[in-house]
N, C-alpha and C positions, 0 to 999 in steps of 0.2 A: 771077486767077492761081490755079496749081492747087499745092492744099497738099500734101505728101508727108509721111506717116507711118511712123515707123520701127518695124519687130515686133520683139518679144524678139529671134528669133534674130539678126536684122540687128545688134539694138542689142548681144547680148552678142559677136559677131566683132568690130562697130568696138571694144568695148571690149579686148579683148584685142589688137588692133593697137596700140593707147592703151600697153597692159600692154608691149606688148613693144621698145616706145620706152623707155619709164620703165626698165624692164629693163637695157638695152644702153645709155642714157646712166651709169646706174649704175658707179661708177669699177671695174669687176673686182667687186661682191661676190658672194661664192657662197654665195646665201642661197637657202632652196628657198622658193617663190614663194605657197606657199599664204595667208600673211594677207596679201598683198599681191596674190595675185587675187582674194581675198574683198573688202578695201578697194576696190579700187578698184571690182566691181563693185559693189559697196554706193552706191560715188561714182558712179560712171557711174547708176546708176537714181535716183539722190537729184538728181544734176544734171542728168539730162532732163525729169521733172518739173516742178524747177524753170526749168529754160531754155526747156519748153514753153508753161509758165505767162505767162514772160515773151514767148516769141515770137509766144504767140497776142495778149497785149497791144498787140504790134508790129505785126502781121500777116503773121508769116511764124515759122510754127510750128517747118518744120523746119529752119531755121537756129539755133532757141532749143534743141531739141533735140540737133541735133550739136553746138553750142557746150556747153549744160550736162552734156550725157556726157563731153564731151572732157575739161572743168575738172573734174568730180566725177571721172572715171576716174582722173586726175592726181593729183590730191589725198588721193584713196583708196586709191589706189596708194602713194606716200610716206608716206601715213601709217600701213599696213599694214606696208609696206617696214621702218622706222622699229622697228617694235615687233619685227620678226622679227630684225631688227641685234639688240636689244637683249637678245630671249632668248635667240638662240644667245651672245653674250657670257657670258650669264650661265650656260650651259652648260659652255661654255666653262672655265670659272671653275670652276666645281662638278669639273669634269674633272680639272683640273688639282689642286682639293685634293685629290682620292681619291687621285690617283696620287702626293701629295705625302705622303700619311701613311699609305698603301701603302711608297712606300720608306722611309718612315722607320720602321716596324714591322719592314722587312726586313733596314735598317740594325743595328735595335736587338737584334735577334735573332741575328745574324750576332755584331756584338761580345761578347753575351752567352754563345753558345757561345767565343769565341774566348777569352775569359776564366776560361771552366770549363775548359778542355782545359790554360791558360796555368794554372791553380792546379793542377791535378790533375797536368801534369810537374813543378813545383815540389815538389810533395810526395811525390812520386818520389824527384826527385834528395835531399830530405832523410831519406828514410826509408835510402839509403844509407849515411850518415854514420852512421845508429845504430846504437850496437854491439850486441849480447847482456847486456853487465853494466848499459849504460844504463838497459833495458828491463825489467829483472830490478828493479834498484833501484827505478823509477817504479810498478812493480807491487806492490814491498814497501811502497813508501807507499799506495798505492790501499788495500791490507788493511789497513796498520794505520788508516790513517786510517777504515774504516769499521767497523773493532772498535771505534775509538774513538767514535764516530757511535750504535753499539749500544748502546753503555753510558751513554753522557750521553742516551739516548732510556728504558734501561730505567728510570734514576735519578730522569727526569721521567715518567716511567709510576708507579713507586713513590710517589714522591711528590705523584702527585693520588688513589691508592688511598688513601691514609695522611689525605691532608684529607676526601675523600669518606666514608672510615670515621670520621673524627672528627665530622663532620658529622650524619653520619646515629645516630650515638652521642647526640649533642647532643642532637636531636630527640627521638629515643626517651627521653631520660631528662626532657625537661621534660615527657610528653606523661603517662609515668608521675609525674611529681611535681601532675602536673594532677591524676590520676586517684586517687590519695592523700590529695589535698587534699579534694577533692570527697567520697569513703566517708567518711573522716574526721568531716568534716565533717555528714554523713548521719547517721553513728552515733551520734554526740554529739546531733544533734538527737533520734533515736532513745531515747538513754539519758536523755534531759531529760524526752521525756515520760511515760516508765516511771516516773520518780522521783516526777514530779509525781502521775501516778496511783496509787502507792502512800499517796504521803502525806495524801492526798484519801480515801482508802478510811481510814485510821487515827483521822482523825481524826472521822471520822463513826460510827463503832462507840464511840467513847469520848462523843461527847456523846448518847447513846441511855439512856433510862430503864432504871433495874436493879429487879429486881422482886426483892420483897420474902417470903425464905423465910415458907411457913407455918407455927406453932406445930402 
């Protein structure tokens, strides 16, 4: 009996008839088909191989053939299918949050002015109620209160001039009682050794022989 062998081209149309089964039992999804023509011909070449393998076992090649395209098309097919369900889902998804904190930015933004416009007629309608001597008086406390502000600032101004000149007084006067101490101190040693040299010269002229007038 005569074996028949299937060529790519043949083998990738039966597959895509495969596809378009699996397609149309599909309950309505409208998934665009690319991992799920990929899969299945991935299946379809993975199960003619295999169904080759087995058919030549058998003796009848091309029936192992169209059997293991048919199951691998299937299979690679759904499970292409499968994965494309599951990324548009998840697009899906991502869709819906942008658009969900899209309006709520536009929510937040909308109430945000709506409540500067709702503060800014408020204070409208109160800047009405105020009279001239209102104004007049809130502005007579504004002065005094920062005359007041002047002077409890120059008071505390003064009086770190006042410790800062104490301070630097202090210094000065221990740096000169330092320097006091020290000449002092100097000159006394000074005036010790003068004394000592003097008394050292005197007393060596007195024990020196006295020569004796001649007759």
């Amino acid at each position: 009996m005569a074996r028949t062998f299937f060529s790519p081209a043949l083998l990738q149309k039966f597959t895509a008839g495969i596809l378009a089964v699996v397609l149309a039992g599909s309950s309505g999804c409208a998934v665009a088909p690319s991992k799920t023509v990929t899969g299945a011909g991935t299946g379809a070449g993975a199960g003619a191989a295999l169904g080759g393998v087995a058919g030549a076992a058998s003796g009848n090649t091309s029936q192992g053939l169209l059997a293991g395209a048919a199951a691998g098309a299937i299979i690679g097919g759904i499970i292409g299918l499968t994965q494309e369900i599951k990324e548009r889902k998840e697009q899906d998804r991502l869709a819906q949050e942008r658009a969900y904190q899209q309006d709520l930015s536009k929510t937040r933004s909308t109430e945000a002015k709506a409540k500067a416009e709702m503060d800014e007629e408020l204070a409208v309608a109160q800047g009405f109620r105020i009279s001239d001597i209102e104004l007049n008086e809130a502005q007579k406390k504004v002065d005094d209160a920062t005359g007041r502000l002047a002077k409890l600032r120059e008071e505390r101004n003064t009086a770190l001039s006042k410790k800062k000149a104490l301070d630097d007084a202090q210094e000065k006067l221990l740096t000169t009682e330092a320097e006091v101490a020290r000449l002092e101190e100097e000159l006394a040693r000074l005036r010790g050794e003068q004394s000592d040299a003097k008394t050292t010269g005197s007393q060596g002229a007195s024990s020196a022989p006295q020569k004796t007038p001649k007759a």
